[in-house]
C-alpha positions as CSV (number, residue, x, y, z in Angstrom):
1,X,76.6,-30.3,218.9
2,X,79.6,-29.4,217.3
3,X,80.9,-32.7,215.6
4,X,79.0,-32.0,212.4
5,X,81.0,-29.1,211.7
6,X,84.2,-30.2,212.5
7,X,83.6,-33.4,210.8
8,X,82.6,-30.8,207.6
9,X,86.0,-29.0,208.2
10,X,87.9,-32.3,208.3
11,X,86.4,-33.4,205.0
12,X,87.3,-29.9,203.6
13,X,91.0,-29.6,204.7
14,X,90.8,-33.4,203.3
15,X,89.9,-32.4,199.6
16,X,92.4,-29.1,200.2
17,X,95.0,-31.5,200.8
18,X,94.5,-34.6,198.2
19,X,94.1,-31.5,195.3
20,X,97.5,-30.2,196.8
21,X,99.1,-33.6,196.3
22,X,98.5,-33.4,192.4
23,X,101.3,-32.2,190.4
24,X,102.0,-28.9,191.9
25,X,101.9,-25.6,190.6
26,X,105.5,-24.2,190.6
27,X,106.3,-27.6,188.5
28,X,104.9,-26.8,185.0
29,X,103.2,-29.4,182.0
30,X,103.2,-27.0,179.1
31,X,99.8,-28.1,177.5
32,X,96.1,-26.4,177.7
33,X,95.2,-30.3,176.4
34,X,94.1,-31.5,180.1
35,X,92.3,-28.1,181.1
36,X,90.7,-28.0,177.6
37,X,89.4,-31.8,177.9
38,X,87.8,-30.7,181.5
39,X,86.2,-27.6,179.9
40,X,84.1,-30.1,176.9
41,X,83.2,-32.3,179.5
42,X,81.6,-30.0,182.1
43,X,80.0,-27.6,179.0
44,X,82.3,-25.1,178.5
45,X,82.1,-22.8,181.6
46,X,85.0,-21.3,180.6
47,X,82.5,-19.7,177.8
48,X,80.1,-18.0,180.5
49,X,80.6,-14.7,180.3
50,X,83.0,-12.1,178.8
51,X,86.6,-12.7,180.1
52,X,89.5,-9.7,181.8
53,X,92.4,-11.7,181.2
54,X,95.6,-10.3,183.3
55,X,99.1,-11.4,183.1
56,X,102.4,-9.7,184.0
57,X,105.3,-9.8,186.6
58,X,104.1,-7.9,189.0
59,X,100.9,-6.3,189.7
60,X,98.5,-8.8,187.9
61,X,97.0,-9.2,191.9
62,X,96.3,-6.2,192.4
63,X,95.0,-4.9,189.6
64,X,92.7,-7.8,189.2
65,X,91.2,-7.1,192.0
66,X,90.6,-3.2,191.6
67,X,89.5,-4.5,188.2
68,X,86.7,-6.7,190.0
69,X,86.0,-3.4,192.3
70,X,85.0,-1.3,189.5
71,X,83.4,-3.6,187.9
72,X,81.0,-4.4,191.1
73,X,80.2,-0.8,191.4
74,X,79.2,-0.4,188.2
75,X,76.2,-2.9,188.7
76,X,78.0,-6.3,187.4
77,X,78.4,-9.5,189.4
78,X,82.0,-10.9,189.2
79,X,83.8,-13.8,189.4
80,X,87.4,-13.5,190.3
81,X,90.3,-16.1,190.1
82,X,93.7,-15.4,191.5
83,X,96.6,-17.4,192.7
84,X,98.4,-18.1,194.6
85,X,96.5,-17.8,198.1
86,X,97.9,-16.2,201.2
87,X,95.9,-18.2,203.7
88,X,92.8,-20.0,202.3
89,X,92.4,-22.0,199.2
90,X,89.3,-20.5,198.8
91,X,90.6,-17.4,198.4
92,X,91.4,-17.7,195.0
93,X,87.8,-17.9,193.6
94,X,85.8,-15.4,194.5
95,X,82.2,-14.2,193.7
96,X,81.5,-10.9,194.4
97,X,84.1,-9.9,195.7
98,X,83.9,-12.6,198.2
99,X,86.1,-15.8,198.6
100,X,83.3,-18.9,198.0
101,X,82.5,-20.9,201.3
102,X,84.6,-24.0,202.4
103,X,81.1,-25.7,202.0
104,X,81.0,-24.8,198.3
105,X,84.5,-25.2,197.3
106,X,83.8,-29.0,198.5
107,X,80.6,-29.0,196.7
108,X,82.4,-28.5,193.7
109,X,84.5,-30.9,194.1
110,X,81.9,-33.3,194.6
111,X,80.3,-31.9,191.2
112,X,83.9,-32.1,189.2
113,X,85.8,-34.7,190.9
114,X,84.2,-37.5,188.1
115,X,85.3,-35.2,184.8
116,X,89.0,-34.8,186.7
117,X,89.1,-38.5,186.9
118,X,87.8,-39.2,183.5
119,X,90.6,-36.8,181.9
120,X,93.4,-38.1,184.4
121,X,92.3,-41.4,183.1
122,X,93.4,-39.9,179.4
123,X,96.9,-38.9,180.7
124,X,97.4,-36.5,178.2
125,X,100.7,-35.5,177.2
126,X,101.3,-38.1,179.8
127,X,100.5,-36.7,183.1
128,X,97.1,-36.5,185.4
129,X,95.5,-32.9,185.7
130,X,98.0,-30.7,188.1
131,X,96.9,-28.9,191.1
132,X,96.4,-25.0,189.2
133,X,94.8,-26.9,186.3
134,X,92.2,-28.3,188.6
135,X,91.7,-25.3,190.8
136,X,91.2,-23.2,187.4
137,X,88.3,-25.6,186.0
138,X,86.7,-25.4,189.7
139,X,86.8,-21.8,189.0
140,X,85.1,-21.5,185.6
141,X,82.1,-23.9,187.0
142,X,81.8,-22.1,190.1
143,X,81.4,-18.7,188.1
144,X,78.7,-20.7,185.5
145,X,77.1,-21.8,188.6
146,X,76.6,-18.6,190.1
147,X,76.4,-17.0,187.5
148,X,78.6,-14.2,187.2
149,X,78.3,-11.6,184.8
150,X,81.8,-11.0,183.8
151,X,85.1,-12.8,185.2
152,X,88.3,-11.6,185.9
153,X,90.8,-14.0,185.6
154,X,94.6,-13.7,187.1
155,X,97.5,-15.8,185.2
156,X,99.3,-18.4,187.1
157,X,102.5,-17.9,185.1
158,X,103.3,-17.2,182.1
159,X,100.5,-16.7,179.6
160,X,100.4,-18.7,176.3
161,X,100.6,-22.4,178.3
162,X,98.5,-20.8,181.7
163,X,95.6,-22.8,182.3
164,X,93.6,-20.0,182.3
165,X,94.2,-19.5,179.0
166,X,91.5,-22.0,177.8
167,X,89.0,-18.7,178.1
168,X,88.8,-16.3,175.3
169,X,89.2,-13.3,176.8
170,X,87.6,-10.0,175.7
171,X,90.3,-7.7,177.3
172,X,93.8,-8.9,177.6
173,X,96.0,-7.0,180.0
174,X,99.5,-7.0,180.5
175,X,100.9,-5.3,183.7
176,X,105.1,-4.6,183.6
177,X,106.8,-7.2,182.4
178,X,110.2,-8.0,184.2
179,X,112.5,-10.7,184.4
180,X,111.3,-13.9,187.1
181,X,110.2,-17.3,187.0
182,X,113.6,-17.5,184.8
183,X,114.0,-21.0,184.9
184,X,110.9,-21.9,183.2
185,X,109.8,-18.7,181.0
186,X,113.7,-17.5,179.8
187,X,116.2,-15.6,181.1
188,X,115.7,-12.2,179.0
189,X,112.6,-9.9,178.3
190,X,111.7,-11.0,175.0
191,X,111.5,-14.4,175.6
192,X,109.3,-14.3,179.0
193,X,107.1,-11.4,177.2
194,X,106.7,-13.4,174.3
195,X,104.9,-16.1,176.8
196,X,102.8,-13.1,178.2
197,X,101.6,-12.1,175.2
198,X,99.7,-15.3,174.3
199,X,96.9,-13.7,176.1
200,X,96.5,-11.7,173.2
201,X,93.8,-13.4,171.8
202,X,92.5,-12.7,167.9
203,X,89.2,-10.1,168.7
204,X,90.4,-9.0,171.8
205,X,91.5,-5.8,173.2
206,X,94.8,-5.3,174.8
207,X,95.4,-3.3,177.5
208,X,99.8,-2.6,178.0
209,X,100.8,-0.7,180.8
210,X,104.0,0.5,180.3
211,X,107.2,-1.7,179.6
212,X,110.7,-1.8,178.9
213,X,111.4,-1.4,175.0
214,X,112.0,-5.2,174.3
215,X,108.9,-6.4,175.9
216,X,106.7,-3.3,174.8
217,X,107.7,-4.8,170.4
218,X,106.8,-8.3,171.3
219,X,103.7,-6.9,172.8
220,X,102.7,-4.6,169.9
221,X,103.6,-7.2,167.7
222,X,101.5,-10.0,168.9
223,X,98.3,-7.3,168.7
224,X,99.0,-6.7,165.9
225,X,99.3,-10.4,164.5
226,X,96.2,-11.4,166.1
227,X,94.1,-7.9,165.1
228,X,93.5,-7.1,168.4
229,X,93.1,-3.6,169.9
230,X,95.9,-2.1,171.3
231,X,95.3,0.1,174.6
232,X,98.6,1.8,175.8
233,X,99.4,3.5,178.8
234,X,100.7,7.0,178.3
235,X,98.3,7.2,175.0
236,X,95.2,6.0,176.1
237,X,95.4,5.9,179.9
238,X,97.6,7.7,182.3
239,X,98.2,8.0,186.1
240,X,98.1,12.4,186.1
241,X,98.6,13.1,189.3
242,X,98.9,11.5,192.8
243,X,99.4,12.8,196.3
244,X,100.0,10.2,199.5
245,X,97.3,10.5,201.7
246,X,95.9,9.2,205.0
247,X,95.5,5.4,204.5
248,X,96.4,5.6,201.0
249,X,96.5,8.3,197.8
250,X,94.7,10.6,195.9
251,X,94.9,10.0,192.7
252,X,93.5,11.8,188.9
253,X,93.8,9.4,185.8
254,X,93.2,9.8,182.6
255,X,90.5,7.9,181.3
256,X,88.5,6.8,177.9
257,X,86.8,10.0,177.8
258,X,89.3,12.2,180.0
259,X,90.4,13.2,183.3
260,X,88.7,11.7,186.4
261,X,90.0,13.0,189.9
262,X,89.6,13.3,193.7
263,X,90.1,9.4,193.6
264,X,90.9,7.8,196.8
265,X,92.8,4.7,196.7
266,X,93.5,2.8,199.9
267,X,97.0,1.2,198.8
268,X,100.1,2.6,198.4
269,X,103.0,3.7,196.2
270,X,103.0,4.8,192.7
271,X,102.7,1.1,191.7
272,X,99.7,0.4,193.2
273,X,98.3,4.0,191.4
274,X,99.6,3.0,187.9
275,X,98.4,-0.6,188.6
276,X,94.7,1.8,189.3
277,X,94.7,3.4,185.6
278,X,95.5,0.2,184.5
279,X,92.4,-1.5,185.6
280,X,90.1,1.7,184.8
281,X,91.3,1.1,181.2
282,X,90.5,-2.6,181.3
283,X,87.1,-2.4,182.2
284,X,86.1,0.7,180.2
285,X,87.5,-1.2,177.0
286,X,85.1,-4.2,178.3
287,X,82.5,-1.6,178.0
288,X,83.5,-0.8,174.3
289,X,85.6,2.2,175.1
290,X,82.8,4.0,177.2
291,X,84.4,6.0,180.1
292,X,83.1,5.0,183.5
293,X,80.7,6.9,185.5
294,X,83.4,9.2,187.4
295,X,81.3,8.5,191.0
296,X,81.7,4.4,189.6
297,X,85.4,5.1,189.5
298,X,85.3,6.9,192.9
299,X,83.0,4.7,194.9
300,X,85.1,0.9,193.3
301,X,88.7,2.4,194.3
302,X,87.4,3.6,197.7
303,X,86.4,-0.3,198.3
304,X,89.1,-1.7,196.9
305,X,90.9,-4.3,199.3
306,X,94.5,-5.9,199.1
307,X,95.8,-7.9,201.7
308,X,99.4,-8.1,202.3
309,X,99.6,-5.7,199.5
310,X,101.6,-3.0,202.3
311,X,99.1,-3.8,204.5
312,X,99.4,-2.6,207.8
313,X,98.3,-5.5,210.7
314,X,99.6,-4.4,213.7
315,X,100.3,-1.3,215.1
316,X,102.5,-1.8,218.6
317,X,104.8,-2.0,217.2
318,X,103.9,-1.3,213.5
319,X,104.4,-4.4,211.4
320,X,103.7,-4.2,207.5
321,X,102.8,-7.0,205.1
322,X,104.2,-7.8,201.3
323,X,104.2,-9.3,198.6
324,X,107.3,-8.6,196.8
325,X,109.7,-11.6,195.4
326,X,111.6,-10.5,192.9
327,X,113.8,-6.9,192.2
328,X,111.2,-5.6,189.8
329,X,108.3,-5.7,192.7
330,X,111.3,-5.3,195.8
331,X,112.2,-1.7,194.0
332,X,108.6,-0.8,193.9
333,X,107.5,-2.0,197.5
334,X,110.9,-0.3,199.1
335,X,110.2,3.1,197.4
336,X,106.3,3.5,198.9
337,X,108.0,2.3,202.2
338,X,110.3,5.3,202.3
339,X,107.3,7.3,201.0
340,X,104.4,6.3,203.2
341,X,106.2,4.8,206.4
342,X,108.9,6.5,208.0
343,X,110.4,3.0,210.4
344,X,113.7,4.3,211.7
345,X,115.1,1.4,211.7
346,X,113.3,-0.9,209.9
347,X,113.5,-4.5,211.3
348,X,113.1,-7.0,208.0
349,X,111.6,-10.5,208.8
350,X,112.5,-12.3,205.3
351,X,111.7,-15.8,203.6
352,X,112.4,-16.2,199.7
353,X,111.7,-19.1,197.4
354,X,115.2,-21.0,196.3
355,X,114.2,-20.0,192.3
356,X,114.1,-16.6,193.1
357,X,117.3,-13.6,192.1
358,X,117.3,-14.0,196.1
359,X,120.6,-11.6,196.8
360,X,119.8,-9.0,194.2
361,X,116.1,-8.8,196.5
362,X,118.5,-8.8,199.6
363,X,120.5,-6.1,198.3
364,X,117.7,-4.2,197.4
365,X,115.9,-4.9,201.1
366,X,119.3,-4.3,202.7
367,X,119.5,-0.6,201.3
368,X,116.6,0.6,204.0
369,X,116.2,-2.7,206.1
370,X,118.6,-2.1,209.5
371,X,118.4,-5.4,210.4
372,X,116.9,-8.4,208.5
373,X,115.7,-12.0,210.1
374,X,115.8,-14.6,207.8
375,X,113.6,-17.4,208.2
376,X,111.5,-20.2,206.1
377,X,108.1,-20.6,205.5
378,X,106.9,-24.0,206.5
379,X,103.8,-24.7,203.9
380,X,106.1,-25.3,200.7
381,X,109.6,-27.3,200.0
382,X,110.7,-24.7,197.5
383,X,112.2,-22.6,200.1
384,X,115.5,-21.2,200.8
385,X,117.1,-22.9,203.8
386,X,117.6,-20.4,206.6
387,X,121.4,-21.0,207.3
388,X,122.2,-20.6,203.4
389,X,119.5,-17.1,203.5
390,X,121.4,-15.7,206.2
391,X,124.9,-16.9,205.2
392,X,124.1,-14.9,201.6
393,X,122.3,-12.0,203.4
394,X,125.8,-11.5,205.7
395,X,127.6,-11.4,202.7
396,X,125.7,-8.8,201.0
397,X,124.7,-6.0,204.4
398,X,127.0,-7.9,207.2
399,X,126.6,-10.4,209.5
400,X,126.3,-8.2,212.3
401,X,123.1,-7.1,210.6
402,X,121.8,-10.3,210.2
403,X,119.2,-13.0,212.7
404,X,118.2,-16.3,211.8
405,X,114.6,-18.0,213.1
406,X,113.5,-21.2,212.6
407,X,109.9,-20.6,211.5
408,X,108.2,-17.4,210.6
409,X,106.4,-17.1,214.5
410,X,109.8,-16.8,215.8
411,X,111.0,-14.8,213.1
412,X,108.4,-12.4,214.0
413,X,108.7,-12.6,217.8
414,X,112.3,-11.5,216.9
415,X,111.4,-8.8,215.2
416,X,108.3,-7.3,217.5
417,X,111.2,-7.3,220.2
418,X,114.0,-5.9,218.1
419,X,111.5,-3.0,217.0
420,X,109.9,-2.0,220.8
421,X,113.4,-1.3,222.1
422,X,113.2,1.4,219.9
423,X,111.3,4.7,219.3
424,X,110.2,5.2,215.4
425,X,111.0,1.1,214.5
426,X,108.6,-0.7,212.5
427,X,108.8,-4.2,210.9
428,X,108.2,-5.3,207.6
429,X,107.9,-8.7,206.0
430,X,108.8,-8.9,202.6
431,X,110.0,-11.7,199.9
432,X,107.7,-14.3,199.3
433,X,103.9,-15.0,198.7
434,X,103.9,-17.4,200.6
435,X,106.0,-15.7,204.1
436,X,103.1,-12.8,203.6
437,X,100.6,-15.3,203.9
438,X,101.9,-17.2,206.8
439,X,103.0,-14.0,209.1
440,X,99.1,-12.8,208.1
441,X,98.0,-15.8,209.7
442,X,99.7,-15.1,212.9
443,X,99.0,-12.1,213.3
444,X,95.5,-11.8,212.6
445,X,94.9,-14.8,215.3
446,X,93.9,-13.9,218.6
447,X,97.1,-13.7,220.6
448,X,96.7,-16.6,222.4
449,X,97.0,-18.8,219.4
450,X,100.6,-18.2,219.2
451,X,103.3,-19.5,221.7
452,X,105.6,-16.3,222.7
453,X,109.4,-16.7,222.9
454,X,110.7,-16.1,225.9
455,X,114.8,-16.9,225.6
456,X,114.8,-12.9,224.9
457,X,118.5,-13.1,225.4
458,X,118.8,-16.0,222.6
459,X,116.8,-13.6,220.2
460,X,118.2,-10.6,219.9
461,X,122.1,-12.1,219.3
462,X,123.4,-11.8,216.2
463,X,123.9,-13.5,213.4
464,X,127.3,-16.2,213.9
465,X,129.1,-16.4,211.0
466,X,130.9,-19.8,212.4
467,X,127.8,-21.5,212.7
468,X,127.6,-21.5,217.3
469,X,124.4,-19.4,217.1
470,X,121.5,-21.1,215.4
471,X,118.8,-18.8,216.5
């Protein structure tokens, strides 16, 4: 009775893994040529209704999808694409709010699979459709298909090159820009906000949250250039007030038409509530400037969901889930810790990707983390090798501070331990996407899924500067 669906799931994981064996996403081929090509063949999908574009270091998560909540509770069906995905591929097309079904992810394939091949076929700029230019034209048909009735559409990286960036979008936004993805966008503000700002699109309304002086010109600049509308936080939009609250915080923003209040929003730290005005702004300028139905406002925060956005998934002891990879997100996260959680001490279970300002993150952890675990995450080769994590976390907090784990269910076992020993500890898993994703996993399975470590002894011994201590 149950071989159909487990011959369904082993066709699914199947496609999942011969689209993850294109040209992957981390390694970039500057060109919208290849996504463009895909879009003429299946009829412009890309064209189906009106486009919130979001790019930016941090946030762009996040805000897209409080952006999709107020739009949903405003009446409008949406279609959401975000990357990358903490557990599921199908996580990062969504319809309604909702990720789509293995079932229709394949079916997708099925329906686009024949246009991939015919472009791949074309090798322009001499290389096959990658894996994000792929999963970005399934997303366009699967919001024609549906159809949506606006789509909110999350940057890969970058902005002018994204693959996204074969839409038009009505509302450009641009959340903080800060220095990451060095190697590939440039190594100061201007030049990475410069790539940003090729969402601007001619026609289009630009929505800025606030940003350092050098990105803000480039910003203002490219607006202007194109004609589009500018939207600035601090002139048009504002976070007014917020006060911490139970699961989350109350906020009052300034809006199109003035003050809304008595907001709850279930996410923390003044990120996430700047990130919340951000996206109010967005989708009243989709609505031509009109201000949003205050109870709209209230009822699309109070649904908003964000996993591993601070998330808390486990309470004994209390282990806490995020995002953050670089200093410009590590600040932010380790502030609305102090605020929201008070872990003394606060065990850190850490993974960071190779390309990453890894020891200016580890200082910044380091400054509240008593104790941090370094480990690797297994789904990816871009990762930081756990001896050379540790070795560079010793030199920065000490090495008496510091525990190594060979995979992220050790790391955490380590750290559960470490943190029921004593009264007011707390865990949190920080530094990578992809290390949020995998510790979700684990600890959203039933606990029998997961193997415990018993060698209790061999866990809580410190780190060994001289290389006897592995684990």
């Amino acid at each position: 009775m149950t071989r159909p669906a487990q011959n369904a799931s082993s066709r699914h994981s199947q496609i999942v893994d011969e689209l993850i064996g294109r040209w992957p996403e981390h390694r970039i081929a500057p060109s919208l040529g290849r996504i463009q090509a895909l879009m003429d063949l299946l009829g412009s999908p890309e064209k189906c209704a009106p486009v919130i574009q979001i790019a930016g270091t941090n946030g762009k998560g996040s805000t897209a999808i409080m952006v999709d909540a107020l739009l949903r509770a405003n009446g409008l069906r949406t279609g959401r694409f975000s990357s990358p995905h903490l557990v599921d591929v199908t996580e990062r097309i969504c319809v309604d709010g909702d990720p789509i079904s293995h079932e229709r992810f394949d079916e997708l394939w099925a329906d686009v699979k024949p246009y991939v091949e015919m472009v791949d076929a074309q090798q322009i700029e001499g290389v096959s459709m990658t894996f994000f230019e792929v999963i970005t034209g399934l997303a366009y048909a699967a919001f024609a298909d549906a159809p949506v009735d606006v789509m909110v559409i999350e940057v890969g990286l970058g902005g002018t090159w994204d693959a996204t960036s074969v839409c038009e979008p009505q509302v450009s936004v641009v959340c903080p820009i800060d220095l990451d993805h060095t190697h590939i966008l440039g190594d100061n503000l201007h030049d990475i906000a410069i790539e940003k700002a090729g969402i601007i699109k001619p026609g289009s309304t630009a929505v800025i949250a606030a940003q350092q002086e050098d990105a803000a010109e480039v910003l203002v600049e490219r607006a202007t250039e194109v004609g589009a509308k500018l939207v600035l936080e601090g002139r048009d939009f504002a976070l007014l007030e917020r006060t911490p609250a139970v699961g989350g915080q109350l906020l009052r923003l300034q809006g199109a038409e003035g003050p809304v209040g008595d907001v709850h929003l279930p996410l923390f730290g003044e990120h996430m509530a700047r990130n919340a005005a951000l996206a109010m702004a967005a989708v009243e300028s989709l609505l031509g400037g009109r201000a949003l139905n205050p109870e709209v406002v209230i009822d699309g925060f109070a649904a908003v969901e964000a996993p591993a956005r601070m998330e808390l998934v486990r309470t004994s002891p209390p282990v806490v889930l995020d995002t953050c990879h670089n200093p410009h997100g590590a600040t932010a996260t380790m502030t609305a810790m102090a605020e929201n959680y008070a872990f003394n001490p606060m065990i850190g279970v850490v993974a960071m990707m190779a390309d990453k300002d890894v020891d200016t993150v580890l200082r910044i952890f380091g400054e509240q983390m008593s104790t941090l675990i370094c480990t690797r995450v297994s789904s990816t080769d871009r990762g930081l090798g756990v001896d050379e994590l540790a070795e560079r976390a010793a030199g920065i907090i000490g090495a008496d501070r510091v525990r190594k784990a060979p995979d992220v269910a050790t790391a955490l076992e380590i750290a559960t331990l470490l943190a029921d020993e004593e009264p007011g500890a707390g865990v949190m898993v920080a530094g990578s996407v992809i290390l949020a994703g995998e510790a979700r996993a684990i600890l959203k399975s039933k606990p029998s899924d997961a193997e415990p470590v018993t060698d209790r002894a061999a866990l809580t011994t410190p780190f060994d500067l001289d290389g006897d201590n592995q684990w």
